[in-house]
C-alpha positions in Angstrom: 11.7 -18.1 26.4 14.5 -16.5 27.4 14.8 -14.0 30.8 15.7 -11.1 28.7 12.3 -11.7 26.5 9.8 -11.3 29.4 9.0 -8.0 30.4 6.7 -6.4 33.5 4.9 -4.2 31.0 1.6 -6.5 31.0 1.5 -6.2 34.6 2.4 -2.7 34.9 -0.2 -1.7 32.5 -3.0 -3.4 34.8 -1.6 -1.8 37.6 -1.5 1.8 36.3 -5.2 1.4 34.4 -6.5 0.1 38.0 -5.1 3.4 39.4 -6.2 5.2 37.0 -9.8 3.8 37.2 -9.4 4.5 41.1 -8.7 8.1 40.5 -11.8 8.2 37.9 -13.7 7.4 40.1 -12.7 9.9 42.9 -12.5 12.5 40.4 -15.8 11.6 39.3 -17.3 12.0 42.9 -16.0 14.9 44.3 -16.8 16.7 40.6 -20.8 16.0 40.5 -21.6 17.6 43.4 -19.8 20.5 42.5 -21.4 20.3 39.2 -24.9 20.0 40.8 -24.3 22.8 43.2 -23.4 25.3 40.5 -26.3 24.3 38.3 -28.3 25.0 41.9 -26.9 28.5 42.2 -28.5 30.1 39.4 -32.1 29.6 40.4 -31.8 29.6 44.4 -31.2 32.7 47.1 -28.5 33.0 49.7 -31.7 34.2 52.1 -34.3 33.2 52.7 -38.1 34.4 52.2 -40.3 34.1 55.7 -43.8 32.7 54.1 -47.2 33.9 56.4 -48.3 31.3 58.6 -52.1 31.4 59.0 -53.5 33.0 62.4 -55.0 30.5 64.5 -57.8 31.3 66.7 -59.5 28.7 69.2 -62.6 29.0 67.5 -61.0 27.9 63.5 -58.6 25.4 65.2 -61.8 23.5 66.9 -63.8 23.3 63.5 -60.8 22.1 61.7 -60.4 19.6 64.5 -63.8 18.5 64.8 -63.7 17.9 61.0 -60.6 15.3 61.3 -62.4 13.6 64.2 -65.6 12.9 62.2 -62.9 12.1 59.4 -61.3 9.8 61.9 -64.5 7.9 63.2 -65.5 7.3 59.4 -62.8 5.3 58.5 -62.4 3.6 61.8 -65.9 1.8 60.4 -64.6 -0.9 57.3 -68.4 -0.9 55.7 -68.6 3.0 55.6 -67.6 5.6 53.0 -65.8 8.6 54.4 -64.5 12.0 52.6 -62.3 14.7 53.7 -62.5 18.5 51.7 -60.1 20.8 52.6 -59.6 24.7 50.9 -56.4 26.4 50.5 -57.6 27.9 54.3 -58.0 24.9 56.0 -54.3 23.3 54.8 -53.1 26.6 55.7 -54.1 26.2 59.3 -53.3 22.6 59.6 -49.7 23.6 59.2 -50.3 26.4 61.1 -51.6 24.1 64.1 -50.5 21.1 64.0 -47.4 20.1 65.7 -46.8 17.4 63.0 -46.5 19.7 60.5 -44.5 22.4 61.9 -41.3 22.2 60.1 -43.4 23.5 57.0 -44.1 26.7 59.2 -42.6 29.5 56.9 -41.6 27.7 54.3 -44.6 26.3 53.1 -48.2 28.2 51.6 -50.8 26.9 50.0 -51.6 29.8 47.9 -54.2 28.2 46.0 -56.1 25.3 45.2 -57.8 25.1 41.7 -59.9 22.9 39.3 -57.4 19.7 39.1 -54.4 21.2 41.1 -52.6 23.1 44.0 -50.3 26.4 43.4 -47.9 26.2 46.8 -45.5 29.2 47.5 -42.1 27.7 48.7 -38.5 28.5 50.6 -36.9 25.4 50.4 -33.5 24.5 52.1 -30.7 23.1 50.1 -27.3 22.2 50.8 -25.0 24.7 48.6 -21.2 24.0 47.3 -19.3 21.8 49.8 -16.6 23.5 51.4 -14.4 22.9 54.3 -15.3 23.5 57.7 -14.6 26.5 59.6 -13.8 26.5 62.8 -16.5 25.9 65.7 -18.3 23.9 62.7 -18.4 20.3 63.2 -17.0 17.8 60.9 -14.3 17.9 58.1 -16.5 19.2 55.1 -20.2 21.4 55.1 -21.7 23.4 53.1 -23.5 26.6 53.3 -27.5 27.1 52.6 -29.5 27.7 49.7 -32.9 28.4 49.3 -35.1 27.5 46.7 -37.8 30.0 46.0 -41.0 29.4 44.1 -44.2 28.5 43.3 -44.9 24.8 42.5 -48.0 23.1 41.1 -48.9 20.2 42.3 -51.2 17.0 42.4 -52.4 14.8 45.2 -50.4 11.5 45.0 -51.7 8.6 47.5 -49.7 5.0 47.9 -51.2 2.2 49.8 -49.7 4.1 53.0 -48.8 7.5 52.3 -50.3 10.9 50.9 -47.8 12.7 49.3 -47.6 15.5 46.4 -46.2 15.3 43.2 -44.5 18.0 41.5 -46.0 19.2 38.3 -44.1 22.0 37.7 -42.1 25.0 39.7 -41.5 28.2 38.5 -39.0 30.6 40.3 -38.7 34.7 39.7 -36.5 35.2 37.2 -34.4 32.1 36.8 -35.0 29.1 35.2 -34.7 25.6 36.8 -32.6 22.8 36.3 -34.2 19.9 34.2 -31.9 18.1 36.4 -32.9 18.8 40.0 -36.5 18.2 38.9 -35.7 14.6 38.7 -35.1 15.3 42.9 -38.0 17.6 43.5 -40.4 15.1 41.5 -42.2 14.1 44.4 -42.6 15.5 48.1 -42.9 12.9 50.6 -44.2 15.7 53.4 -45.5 12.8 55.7 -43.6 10.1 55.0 -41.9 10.8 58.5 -45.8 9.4 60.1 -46.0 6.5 58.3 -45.5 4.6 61.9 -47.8 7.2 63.6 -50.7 5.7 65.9 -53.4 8.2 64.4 -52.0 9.6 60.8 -50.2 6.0 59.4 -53.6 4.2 59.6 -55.7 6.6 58.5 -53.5 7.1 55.5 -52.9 3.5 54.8 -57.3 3.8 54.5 -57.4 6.6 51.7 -58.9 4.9 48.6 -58.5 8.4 46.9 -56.9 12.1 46.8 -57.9 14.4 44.2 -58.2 17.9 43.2 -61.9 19.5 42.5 -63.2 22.5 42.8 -61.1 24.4 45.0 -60.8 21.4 47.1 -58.4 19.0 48.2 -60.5 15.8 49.0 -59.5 12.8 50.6 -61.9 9.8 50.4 -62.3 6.0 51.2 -64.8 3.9 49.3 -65.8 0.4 50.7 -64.3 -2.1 48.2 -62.4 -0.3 46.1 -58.8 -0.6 45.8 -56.3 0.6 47.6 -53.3 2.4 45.5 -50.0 0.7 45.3 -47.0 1.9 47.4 -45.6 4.2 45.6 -42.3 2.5 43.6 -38.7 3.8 44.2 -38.6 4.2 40.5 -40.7 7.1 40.8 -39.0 8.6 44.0 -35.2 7.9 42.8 -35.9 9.0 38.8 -32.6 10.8 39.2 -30.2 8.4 41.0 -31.6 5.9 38.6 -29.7 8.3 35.5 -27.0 9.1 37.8 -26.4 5.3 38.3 -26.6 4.5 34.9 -24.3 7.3 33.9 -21.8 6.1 36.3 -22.1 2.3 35.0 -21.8 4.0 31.2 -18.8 5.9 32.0 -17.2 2.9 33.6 -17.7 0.8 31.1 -16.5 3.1 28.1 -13.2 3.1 30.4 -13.1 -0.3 31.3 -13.2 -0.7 27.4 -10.5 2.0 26.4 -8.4 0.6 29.4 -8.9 -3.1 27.8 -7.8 -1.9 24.1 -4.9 -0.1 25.4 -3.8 -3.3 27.2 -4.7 -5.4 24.0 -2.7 -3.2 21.9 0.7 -3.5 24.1 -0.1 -6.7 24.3 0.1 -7.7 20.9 3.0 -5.0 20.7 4.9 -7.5 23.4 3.8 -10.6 22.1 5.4 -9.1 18.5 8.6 -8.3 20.5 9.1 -11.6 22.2 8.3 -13.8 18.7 10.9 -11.2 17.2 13.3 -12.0 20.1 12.9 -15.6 19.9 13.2 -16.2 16.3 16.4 -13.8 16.7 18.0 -16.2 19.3 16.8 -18.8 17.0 18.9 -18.1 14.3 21.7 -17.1 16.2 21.7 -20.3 18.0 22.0 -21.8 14.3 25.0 -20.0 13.3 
């Protein structure tokens, strides 16, 4: 094969479909969470809504802490069955009291609790668009808050270690939410943070049972019977499980179109050099 028959196209070609993969994939990233955060705007506030905090009194703060004491001794005992009731009041007060729960303070309400579920009033923060910083803001890029307001309905979920709530369905004023942020708000892990705490890890890691009944939210552990699994990542990362295999899609549709365009001038240059040769073949003959 002569030097005038090979060409750098073939590599050329790899070179500019790696690059272009490269900036696929930097496109890609910086356009989803734009995407997200405009799909955000239309059902969150730019302010956000102070939620009433229950009054504590010494007298209501003892009860309620007698109540988790007794709760407490129960299930320090293997052989003994222990149960927990609490009413929309008394979950109200727990966040209003205890120091473990005070970053729901305003931005969390139990505003009801029914036959098989609770209705919670919510002002949830959210990261907004991502923007540059300004100046006296740290870093390169931030973003600005959003608040999420509603009311969600809810179910009890309980793992092996950890009592949290699963989202049933939320309903904000006069918008209507993303199909696709509900894959986020699917669960609320509200106590994962204690999983490692002396008093509340333990006693969660106990709890045979959380249901709903009769205006209720009751917490129970029955000798012998099972404890509930951890709860699975699947159902905590429903979302980044699509967004992965979105990702791994789109990638591999280009990997493909990138492969037939290379396979195409490919056979194009393979064409071109049989041409070439079988023209300096028969000039060679004459």
């Amino acid at each position: 094969m002569s030097a005038s028959a090979r060409s750098p196209l073939s590599g050329c070609a790899i070179l500019i479909a790696a690059v272009c993969m490269l900036l696929f994939l930097i496109g890609f990233s910086i356009w989803v969470p734009f995407r997200q955060a405009a799909a955000m705007e239309k059902f969150t506030a730019t302010q956000a809504v102070e939620l009433p905090v229950a009054e504590v009194t010494d007298a209501r703060a003892k009860a309620l802490d007698d109540r988790l004491t007794a709760f407490q001794e129960q299930l320090s005992h293997s052989d003994a069955s222990a149960e927990l009731a609490l009413d929309a009041e008394d979950l109200n007060l727990a966040v209003a009291h205890y120091p473990q729960l005070e970053e729901l303070r305003g931005t969390f309400h139990v505003k009801e609790v029914r036959d098989t579920d609770l209705l919670i009033d919510i002002c949830y923060p959210l990261n907004g668009r991502p923007r540059f910083s300004k100046d006296g803001e740290e870093g390169l890029m931030t973003s600005d808050r959003r608040y999420l307001i509603g009311t969600m309905r809810v179910t009890p979920l309980l793992s092996k270690r950890e009592l949290s709530l699963r989202v049933e369905d939320l309903e904000v004023p006069g918008a209507e939410v993303d199909p696709g942020f509900m894959g986020h708000f699917s669960t609320l892990r509200i106590l994962e943070r204690y999983l490692e705490h002396p008093q509340l890890g333990p006693a969660m890691a106990k709890l045979t049972s959380a249901k709903v009944s009769a205006g209720k939210l009751i917490l129970t552990r029955t000798p012998g019977a099972p404890i509930p699994d951890v709860v699975s990542d699947q159902q905590f990362q429903k979302t980044g499980s699509r967004f992965i295999a979105f990702l791994a899609g789109a990638l591999l549709l280009f990997l493909l179109l990138a492969g037939t365009v290379l396979f195409i001038g490919y056979r194009k240059q393979l064409r071109k050099i049989e041409e070439q040769e079988r023209t300096n073949g028969a000039s060679s003959d004459v």
